[in-house]
ChimeraX commands (.cxc) that place a marker at each C-alpha (Angstrom):
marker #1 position 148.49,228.82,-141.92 radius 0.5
marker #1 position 148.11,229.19,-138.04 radius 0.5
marker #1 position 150.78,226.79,-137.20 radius 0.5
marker #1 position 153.06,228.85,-139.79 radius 0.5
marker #1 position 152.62,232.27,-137.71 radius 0.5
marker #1 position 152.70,230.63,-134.45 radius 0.5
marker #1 position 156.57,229.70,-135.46 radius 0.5
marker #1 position 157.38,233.31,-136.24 radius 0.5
marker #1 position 156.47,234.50,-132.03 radius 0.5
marker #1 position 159.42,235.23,-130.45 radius 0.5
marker #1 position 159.61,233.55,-127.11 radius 0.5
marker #1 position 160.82,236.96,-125.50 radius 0.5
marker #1 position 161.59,240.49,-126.01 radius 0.5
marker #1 position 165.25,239.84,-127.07 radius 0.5
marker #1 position 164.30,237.76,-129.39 radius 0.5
marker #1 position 162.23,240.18,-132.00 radius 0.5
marker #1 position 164.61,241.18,-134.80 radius 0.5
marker #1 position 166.19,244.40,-134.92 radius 0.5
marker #1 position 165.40,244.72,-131.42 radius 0.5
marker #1 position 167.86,243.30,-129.28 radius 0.5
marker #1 position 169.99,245.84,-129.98 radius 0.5
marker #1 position 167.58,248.36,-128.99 radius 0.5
marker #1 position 166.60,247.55,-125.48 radius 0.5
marker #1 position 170.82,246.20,-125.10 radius 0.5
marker #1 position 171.57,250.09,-125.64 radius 0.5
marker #1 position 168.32,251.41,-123.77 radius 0.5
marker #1 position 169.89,249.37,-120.65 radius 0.5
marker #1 position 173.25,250.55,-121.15 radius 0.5
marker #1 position 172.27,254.15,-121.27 radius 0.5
marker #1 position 170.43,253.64,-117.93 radius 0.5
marker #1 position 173.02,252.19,-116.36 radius 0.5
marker #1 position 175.18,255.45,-117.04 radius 0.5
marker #1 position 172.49,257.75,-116.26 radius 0.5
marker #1 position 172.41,255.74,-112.72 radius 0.5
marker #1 position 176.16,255.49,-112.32 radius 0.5
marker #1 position 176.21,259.39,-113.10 radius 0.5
marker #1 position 173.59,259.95,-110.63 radius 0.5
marker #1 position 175.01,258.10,-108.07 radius 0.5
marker #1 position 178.37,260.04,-108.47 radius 0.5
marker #1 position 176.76,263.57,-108.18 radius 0.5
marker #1 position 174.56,262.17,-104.72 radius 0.5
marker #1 position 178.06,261.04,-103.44 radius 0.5
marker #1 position 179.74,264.56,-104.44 radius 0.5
marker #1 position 177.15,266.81,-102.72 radius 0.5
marker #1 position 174.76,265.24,-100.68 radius 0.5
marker #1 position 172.99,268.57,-99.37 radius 0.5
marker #1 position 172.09,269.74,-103.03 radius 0.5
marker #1 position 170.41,266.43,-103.70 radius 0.5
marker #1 position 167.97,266.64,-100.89 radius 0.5
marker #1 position 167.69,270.07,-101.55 radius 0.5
marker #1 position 166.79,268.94,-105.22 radius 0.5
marker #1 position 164.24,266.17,-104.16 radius 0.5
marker #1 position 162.71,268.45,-101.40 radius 0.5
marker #1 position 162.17,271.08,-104.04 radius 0.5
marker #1 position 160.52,268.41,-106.61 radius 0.5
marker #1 position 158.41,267.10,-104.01 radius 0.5
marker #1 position 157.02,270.37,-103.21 radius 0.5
marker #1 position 156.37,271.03,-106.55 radius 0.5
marker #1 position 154.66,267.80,-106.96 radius 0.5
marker #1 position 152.95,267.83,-103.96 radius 0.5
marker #1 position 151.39,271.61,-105.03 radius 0.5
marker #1 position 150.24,269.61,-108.44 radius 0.5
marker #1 position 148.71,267.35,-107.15 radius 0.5
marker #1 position 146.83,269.26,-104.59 radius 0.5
marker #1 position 145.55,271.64,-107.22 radius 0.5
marker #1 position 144.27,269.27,-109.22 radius 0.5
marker #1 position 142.77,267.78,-106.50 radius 0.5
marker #1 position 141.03,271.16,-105.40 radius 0.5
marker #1 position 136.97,271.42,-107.16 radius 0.5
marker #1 position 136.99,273.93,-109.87 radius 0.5
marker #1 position 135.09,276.69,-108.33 radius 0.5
marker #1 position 133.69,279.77,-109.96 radius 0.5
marker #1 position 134.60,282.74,-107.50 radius 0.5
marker #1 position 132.42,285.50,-107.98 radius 0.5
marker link #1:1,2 radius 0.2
marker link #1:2,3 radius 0.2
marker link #1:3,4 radius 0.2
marker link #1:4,5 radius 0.2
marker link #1:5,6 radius 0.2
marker link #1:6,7 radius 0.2
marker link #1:7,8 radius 0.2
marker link #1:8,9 radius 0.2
marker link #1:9,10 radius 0.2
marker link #1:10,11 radius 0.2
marker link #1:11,12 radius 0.2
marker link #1:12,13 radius 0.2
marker link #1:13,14 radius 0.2
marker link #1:14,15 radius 0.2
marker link #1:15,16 radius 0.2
marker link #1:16,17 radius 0.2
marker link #1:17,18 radius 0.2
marker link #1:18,19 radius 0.2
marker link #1:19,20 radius 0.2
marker link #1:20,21 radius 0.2
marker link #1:21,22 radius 0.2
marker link #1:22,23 radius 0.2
marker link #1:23,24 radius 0.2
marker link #1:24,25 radius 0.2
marker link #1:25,26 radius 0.2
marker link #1:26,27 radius 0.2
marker link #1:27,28 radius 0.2
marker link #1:28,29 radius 0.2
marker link #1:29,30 radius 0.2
marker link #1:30,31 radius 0.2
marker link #1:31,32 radius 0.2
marker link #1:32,33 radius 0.2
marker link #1:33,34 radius 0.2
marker link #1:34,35 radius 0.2
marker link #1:35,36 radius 0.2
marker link #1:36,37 radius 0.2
marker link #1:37,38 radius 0.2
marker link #1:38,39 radius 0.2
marker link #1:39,40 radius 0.2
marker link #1:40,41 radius 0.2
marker link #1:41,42 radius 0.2
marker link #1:42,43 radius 0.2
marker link #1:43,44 radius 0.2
marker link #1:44,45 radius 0.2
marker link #1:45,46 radius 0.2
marker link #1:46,47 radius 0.2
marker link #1:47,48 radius 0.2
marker link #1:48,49 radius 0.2
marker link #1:49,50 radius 0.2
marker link #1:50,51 radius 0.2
marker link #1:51,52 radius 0.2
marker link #1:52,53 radius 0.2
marker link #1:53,54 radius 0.2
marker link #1:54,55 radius 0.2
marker link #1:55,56 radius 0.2
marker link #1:56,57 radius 0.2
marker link #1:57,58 radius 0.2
marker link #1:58,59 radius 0.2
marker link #1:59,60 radius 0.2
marker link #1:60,61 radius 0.2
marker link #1:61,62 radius 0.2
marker link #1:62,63 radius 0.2
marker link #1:63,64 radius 0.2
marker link #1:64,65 radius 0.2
marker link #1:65,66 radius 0.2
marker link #1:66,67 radius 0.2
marker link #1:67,68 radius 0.2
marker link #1:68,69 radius 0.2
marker link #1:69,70 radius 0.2
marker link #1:70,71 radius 0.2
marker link #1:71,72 radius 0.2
marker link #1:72,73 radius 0.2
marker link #1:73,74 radius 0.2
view
């Protein structure tokens, strides 16, 4: 009975059934996201720092107010 379900394993990801097709699409639609991305850094440079300056400092706020001891002010 072991032996029987150690057959059925798939020796890798693109192996599992009704999968392959999954992760195939999942890459493809990163790669456009990417390529897209990449076109838009190349078009205007300044509003992509601009963009990941902005997202840092929002970040960077999260994380230090998280990081601040809850307090009771009174």
């Amino acid at each position: 009975m072991e032996q029987m379900q150690a057959e059925k394993i798939p020796s890798n990801v693109e192996e599992i059934p009704g999968r392959g097709e999954t992760f195939t699409a999942a890459r493809a639609r990163f790669n456009e996201v990417a390529h897209y991305a990449d076109q838009q850094v190349r078009t205007s440079p300044w509003i992509a720092i601009g963009v990941g300056f902005g997202a840092g400092i929002v970040l960077g706020a999260l994380i230090a107010f998280a990081a601040i001891p809850k307090r009771r002010w009174y």
